[in-house]
C-alpha positions as CSV (number, residue, x, y, z in Angstrom):
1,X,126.4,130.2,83.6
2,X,124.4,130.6,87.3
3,X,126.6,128.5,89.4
4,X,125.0,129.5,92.7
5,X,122.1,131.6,94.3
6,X,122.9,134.9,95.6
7,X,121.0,137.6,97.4
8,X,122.0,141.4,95.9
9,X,125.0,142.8,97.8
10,X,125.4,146.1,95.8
11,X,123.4,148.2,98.8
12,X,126.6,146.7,101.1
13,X,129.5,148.8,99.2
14,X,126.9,152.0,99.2
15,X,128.1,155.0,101.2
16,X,126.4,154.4,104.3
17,X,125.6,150.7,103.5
18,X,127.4,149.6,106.6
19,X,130.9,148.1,105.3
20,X,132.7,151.2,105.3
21,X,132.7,153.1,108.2
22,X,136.0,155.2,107.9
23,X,136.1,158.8,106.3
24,X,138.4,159.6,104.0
25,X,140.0,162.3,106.2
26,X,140.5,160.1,109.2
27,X,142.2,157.4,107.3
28,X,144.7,160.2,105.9
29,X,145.2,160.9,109.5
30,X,145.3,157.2,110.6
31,X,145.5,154.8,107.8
32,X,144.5,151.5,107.6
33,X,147.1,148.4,107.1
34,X,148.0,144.7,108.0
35,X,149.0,144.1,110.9
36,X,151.7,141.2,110.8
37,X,151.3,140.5,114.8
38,X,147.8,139.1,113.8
39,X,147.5,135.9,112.8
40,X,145.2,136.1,110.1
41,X,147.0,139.6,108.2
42,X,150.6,137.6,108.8
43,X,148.8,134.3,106.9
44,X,147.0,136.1,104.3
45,X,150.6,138.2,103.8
46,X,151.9,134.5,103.5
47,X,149.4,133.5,100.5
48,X,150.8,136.6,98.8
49,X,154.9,135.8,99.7
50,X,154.7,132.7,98.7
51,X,152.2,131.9,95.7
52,X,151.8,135.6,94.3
53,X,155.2,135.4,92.9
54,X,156.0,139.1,93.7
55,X,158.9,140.9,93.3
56,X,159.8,144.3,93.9
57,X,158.5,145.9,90.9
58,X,155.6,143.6,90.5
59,X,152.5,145.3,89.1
60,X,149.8,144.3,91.0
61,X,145.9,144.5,90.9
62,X,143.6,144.6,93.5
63,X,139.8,144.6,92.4
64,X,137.0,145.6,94.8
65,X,139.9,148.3,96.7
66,X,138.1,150.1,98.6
67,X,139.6,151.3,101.7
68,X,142.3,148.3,100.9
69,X,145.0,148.0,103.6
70,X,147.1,145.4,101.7
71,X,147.7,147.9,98.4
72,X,150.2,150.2,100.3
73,X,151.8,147.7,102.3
74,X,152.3,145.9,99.3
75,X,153.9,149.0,97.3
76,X,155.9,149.7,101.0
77,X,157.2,146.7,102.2
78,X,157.2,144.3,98.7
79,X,158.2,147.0,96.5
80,X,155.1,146.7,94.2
81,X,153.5,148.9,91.8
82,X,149.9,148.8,93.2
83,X,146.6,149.5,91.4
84,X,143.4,149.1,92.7
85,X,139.7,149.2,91.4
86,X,136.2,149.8,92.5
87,X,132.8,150.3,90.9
88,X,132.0,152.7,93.7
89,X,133.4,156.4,93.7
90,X,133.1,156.5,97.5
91,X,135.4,153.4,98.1
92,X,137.7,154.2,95.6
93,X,138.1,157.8,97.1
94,X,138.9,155.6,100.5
95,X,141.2,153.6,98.6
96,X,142.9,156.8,97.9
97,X,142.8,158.0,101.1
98,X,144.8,154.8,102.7
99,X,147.4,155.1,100.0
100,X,147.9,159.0,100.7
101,X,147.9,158.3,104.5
102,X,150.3,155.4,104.5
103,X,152.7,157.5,102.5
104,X,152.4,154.9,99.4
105,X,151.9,155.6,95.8
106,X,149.7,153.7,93.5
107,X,146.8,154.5,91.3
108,X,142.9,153.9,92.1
109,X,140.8,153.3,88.8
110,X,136.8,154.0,89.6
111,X,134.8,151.6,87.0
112,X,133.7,148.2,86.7
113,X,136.4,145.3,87.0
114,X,134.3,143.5,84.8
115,X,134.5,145.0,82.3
116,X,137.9,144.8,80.7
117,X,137.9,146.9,77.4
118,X,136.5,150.0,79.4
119,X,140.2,149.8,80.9
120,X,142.5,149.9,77.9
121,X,145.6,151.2,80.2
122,X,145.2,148.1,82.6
123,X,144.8,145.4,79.8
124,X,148.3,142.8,79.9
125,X,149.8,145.2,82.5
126,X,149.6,143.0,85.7
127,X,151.9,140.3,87.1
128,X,149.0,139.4,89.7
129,X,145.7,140.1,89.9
130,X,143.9,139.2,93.2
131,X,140.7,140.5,95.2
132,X,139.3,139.8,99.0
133,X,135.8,139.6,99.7
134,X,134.4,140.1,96.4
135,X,133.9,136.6,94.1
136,X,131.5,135.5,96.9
137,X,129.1,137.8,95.7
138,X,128.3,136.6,92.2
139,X,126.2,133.8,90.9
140,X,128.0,133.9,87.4
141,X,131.6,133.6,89.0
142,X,132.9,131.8,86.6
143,X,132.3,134.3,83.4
144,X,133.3,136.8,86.0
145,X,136.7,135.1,86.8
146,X,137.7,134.5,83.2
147,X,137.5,138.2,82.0
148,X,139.7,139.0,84.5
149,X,142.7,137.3,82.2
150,X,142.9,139.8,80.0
151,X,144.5,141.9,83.1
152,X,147.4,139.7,83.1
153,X,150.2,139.0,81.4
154,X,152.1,136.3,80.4
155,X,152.4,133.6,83.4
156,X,150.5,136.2,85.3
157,X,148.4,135.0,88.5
158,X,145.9,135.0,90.2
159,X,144.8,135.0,94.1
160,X,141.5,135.2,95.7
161,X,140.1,135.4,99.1
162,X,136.8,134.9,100.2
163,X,134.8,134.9,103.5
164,X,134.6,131.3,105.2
165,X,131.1,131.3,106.2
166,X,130.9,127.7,107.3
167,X,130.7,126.3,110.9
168,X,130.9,128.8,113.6
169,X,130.8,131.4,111.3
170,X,128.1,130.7,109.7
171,X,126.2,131.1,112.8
172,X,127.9,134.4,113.6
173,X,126.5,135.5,110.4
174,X,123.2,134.0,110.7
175,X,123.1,136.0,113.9
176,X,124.0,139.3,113.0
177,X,121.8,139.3,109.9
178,X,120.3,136.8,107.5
179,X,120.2,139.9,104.7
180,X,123.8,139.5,104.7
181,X,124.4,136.0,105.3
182,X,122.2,135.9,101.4
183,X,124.6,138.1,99.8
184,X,127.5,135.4,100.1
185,X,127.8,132.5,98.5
186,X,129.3,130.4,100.9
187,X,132.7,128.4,99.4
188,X,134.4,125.4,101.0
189,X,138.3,125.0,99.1
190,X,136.8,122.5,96.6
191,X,134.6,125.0,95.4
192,X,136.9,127.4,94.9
193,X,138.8,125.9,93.4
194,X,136.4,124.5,90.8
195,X,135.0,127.7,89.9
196,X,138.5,129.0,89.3
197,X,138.8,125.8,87.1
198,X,136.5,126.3,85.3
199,X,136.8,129.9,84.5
200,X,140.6,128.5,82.7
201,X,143.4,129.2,85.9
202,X,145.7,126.2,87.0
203,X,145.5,125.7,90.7
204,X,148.8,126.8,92.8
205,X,147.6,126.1,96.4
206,X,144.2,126.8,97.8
207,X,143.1,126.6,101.9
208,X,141.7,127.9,104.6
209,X,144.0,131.4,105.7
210,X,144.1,132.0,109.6
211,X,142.8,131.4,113.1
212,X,139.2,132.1,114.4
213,X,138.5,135.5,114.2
214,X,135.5,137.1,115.7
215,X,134.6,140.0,113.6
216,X,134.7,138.3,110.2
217,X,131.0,138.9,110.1
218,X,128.6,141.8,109.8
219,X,125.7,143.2,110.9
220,X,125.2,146.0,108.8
221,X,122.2,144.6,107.2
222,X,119.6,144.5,110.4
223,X,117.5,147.4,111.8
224,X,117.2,146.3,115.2
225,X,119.5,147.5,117.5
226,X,119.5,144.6,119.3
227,X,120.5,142.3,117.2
228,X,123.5,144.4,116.4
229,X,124.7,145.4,119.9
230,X,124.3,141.6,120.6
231,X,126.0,140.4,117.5
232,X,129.0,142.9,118.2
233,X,129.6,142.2,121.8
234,X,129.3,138.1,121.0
235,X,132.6,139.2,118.3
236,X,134.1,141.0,120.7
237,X,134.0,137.9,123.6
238,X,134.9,135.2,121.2
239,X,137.7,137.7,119.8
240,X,138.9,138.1,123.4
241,X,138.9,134.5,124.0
242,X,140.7,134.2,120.6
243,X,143.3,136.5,121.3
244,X,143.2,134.8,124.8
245,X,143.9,131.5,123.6
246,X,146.8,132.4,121.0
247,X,148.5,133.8,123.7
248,X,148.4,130.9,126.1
249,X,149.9,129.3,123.3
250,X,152.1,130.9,122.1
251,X,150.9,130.8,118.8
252,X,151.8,127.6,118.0
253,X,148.2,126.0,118.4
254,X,146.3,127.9,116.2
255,X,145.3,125.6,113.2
256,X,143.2,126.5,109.8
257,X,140.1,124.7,110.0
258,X,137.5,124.7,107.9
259,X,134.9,125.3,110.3
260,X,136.6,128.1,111.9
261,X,139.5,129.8,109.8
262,X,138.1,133.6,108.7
263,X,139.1,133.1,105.2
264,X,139.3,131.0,101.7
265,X,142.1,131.1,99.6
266,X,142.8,130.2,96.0
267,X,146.1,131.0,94.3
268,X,146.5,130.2,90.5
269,X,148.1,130.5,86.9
270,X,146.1,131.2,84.0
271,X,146.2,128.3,81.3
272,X,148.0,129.5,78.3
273,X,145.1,128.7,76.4
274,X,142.2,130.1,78.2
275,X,143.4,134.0,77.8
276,X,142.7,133.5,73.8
277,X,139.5,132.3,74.4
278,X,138.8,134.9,76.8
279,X,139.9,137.1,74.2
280,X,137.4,136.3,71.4
């Protein structure tokens, strides 16, 4: 089932596509991880405390992993056993990179999350399964979402981020490239939700995760130069006046808004009887 119109985003994840710009020597050097004095790493970390359900020892998931940050901070500060996947060899090799770098161990799998039975070793092995950025790509999200059960195991769950590309970041998008902007799907909660729904999970919490941020959005799909010196240095400004602004504050006034927040979350249990249909 097509439940949305999507431009083609594989070109993105290519090496030299634009979204990865580390090497996999500097981020042994100098790896990449949340940083809990932001506001939106400290509320996406919160999504995981409290409706991942993980424990130290927790197996974890994380599809699309390429250069992740959040897979060794999860296996050094939570205590997880992290795994991560990618379809492309040069992200996964990134992914291994962080995870060498930050000192954390975990294993990187190169091959299609989507394809379940390819991965006999990962099949029931996972307590959570989540991704960020990636579900936003995919007309057919729903089939996509439900063969990701057979990762999980009993009262396993599931969390997924997306981009929130409505409001003021929509624009920011629209001006840093349209090519782009038409590789997203662009989700509200409610349709997150619904699509998670759909695909058999029971809804834990869903929302908008943190503050404005200006550099939730991308440029790598334009030519001109000019459009992506201006699109970056209208990020940096409204980053500064972000950062500005929190620490007037203190903080304290930084609400989730749908028209501004960086990301959507949804959090979720698979209904016991959607992993046997999955299954057939």
């Amino acid at each position: 089932m097509q439940t949305a119109r999507v431009g083609p985003s594989e070109w993105l994840w290519k090496e030299g596509g634009g979204y990865y710009t580390d090497r996999s020597d500097d981020l042994v050097l100098r790896p990449v991880l949340p940083d809990m004095r932001r506001v939106r790493d400290w509320r996406l970390f919160q999504v995981f405390e409290l409706h991942g359900g993980l424990v130290p020892g927790s197996r974890v998931l994380e599809l699309g992993c390429g250069r992740s940050p959040w897979l060794p901070f999860l296996a050094r500060h939570v205590g997880c056993r992290v795994t991560g996947i990618d379809i492309e060899p040069h992200a996964a090799e990134l992914a291994r990179a962080n995870l060498r770098g930050a000192g954390a161990s975990g294993e990187i799998v190169c091959g299609d999350a989507f394809k379940p039975r390819d991965h006999d070793g990962l099949l029931e092995r996972f307590d959570l399964v989540y991704s960020m950025g990636v579900m936003e790509h995919y007309a057919d999200v729903v089939e996509r979402l439900s063969v990701l059960a057979a990762y999980l195991r009993p009262g396993g769950r599931i969390v997924t981020t997306v981009p929130n590309l409505q409001g003021v970041n929509w624009l920011m998008q629209r001006l840093g490239d349209l090519r782009t902007l038409r590789a997203h799907v662009v989700y509200d909660t409610q349709a997150l939700v619904e699509v998670h729904e759909a695909a058999g999970y029971r809804t834990i919490a869903s929302g908008y995760v943190g503050f404005f941020d200006g550099h939730v959005t991308s440029a790598a799909g334009t030519t001109s130069d000019f459009r992506r010196g201006l699109h970056r240095c209208v990020c940096r400004a409204l980053g500064r006046c972000s950062k500005a602004w929190m620490r007037l504050t203190g903080g304290r006034a930084t609400p989730e808004l749908s028209w501004a927040a960086p990301h959507v979350f949804f959090a979720g249990r698979l209904v016991p009887d959607a992993k046997a249909e999955t299954g057939r």
